[in-house]
C-alpha positions as CSV (number, residue, x, y, z in Angstrom):
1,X,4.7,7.2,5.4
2,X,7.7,5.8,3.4
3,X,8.2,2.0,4.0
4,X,11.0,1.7,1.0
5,X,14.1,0.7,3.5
6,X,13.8,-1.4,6.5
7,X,15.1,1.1,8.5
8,X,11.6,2.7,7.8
9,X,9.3,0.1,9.0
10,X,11.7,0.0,12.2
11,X,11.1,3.7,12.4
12,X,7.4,3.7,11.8
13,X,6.2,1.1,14.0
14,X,8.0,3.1,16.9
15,X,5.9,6.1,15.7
16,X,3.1,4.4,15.6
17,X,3.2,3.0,18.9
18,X,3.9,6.4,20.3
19,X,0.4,7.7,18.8
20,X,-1.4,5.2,20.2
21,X,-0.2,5.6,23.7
22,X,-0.4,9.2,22.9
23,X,-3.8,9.2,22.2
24,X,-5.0,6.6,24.9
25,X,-2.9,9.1,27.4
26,X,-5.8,11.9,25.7
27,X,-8.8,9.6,26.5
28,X,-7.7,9.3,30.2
29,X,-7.6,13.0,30.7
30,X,-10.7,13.6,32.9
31,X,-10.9,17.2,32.6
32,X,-10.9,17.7,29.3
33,X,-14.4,17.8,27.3
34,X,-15.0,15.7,24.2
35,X,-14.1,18.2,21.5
36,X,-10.5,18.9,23.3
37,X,-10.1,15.2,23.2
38,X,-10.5,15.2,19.5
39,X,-8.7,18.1,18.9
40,X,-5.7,16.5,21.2
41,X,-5.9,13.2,19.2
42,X,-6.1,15.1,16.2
43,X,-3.0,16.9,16.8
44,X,-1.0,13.7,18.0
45,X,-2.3,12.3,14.8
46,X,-0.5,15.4,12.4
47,X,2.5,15.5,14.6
48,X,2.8,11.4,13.9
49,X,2.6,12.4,10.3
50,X,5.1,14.9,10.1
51,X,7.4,12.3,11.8
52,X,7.3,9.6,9.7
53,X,7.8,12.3,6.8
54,X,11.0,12.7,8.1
55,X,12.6,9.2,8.7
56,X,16.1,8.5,7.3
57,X,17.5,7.2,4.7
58,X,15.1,10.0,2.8
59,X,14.0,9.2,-0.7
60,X,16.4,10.1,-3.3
61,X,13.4,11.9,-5.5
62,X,12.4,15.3,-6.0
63,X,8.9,16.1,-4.9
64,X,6.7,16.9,-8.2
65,X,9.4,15.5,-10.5
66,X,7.9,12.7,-12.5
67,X,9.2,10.4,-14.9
68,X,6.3,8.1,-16.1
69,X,7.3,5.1,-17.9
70,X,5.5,2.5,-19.1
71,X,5.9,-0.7,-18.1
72,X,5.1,-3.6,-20.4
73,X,4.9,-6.2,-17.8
74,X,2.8,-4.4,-15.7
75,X,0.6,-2.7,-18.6
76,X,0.8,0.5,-16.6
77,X,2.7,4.0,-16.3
78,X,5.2,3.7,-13.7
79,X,7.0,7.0,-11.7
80,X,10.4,6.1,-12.3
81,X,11.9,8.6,-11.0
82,X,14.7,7.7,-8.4
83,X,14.4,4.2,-8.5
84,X,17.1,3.7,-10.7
85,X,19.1,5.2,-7.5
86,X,17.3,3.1,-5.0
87,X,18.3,-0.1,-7.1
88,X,22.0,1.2,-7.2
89,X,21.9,1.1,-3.3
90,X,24.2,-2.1,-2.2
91,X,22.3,-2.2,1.4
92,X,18.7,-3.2,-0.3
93,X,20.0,-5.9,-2.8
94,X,18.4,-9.0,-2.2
95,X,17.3,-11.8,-3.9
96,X,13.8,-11.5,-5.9
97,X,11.2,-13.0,-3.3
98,X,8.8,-15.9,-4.7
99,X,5.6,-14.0,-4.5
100,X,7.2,-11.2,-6.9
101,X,8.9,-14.0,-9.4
102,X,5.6,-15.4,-9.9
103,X,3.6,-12.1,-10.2
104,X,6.4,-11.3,-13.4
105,X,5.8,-14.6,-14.8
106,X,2.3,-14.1,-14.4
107,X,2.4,-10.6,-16.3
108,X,4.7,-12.1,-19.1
109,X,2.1,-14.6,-19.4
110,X,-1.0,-12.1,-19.8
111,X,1.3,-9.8,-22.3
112,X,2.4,-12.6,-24.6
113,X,-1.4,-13.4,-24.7
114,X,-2.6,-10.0,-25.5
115,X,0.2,-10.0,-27.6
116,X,-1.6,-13.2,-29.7
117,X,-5.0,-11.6,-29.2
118,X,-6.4,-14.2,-26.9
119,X,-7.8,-13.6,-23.7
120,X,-5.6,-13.7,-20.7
121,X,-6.4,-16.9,-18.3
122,X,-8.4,-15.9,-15.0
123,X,-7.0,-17.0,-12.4
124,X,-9.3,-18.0,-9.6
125,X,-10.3,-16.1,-6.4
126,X,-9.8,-17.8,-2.8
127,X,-13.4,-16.5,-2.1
128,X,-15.1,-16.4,-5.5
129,X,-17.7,-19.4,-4.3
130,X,-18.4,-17.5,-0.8
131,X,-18.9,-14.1,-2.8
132,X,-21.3,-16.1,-5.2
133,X,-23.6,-16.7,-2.7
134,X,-24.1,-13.4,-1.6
135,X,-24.7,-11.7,-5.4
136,X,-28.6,-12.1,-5.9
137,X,-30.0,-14.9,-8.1
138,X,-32.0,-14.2,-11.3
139,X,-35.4,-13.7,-11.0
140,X,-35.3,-14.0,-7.3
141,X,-36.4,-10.5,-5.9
142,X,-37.5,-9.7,-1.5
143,X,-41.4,-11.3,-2.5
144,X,-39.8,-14.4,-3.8
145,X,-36.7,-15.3,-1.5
């Protein structure tokens, strides 16, 4: 599925609502036996695929044409290939949102720190104390608990 313009989510949540009355429309058939059913769904499911494959504006890369850069901020390798020409495009300028301006600040932070040899601050979990109480206490075992 390629979610990259808007026009794509547009596209995609029509497709997707079309599979899912598509496949409800197979569990109402009466006639057919279960393995039909699945076989239906199954094919509604491929044909939903191909679709979304082909919504416009198609991507402006090759297929199997890499170009892996590394990206400092990120501290990974990156496929850069045809994003240069997606940032070029006048109709998906925006402004940077919030959530992504922090996440950048965030990874300049951790580099300069790596950078320096000091560990990179841990930022703390929304569910760390729930998760906590689930992981098993030293010396507690089934017998004991």
């Amino acid at each position: 599925m390629l979610c990259w313009h808007i026009d794509h989510l547009k596209a995609n949540v029509r497709i997707l609502r079309e599979l899912a009355d598509n496949i409800e429309r197979v569990l109402g058939i009466n006639e057919a036996n279960m393995s039909d059913k699945v076989f239906m769904a199954q094919n509604e499911i491929t044909r939903a695929n191909m679709h979304c494959a082909r919504v416009k504006p198609e991507s402006t890369r090759i297929r199997g044409a890499a170009m892996y850069e590394y990206i400092t901020e990120k501290n990974s390798l990156v496929d850069m290939n045809g994003v240069r020409e997606i940032e070029a495009r006048e109709d998906l300028q925006e402004p940077e949102s919030m959530y992504w301006r922090n996440k950048s600040e965030q990874f300049r932070k951790e580099r300069e720190m790596r950078e320096h040899n000091q560990e990179p601050p841990v930022y703390k979990s929304l569910f760390k104390e729930e998760v906590d109480t689930w992981k098993r206490k030293k010396g507690l075992n089934k017998k004991t608990l």
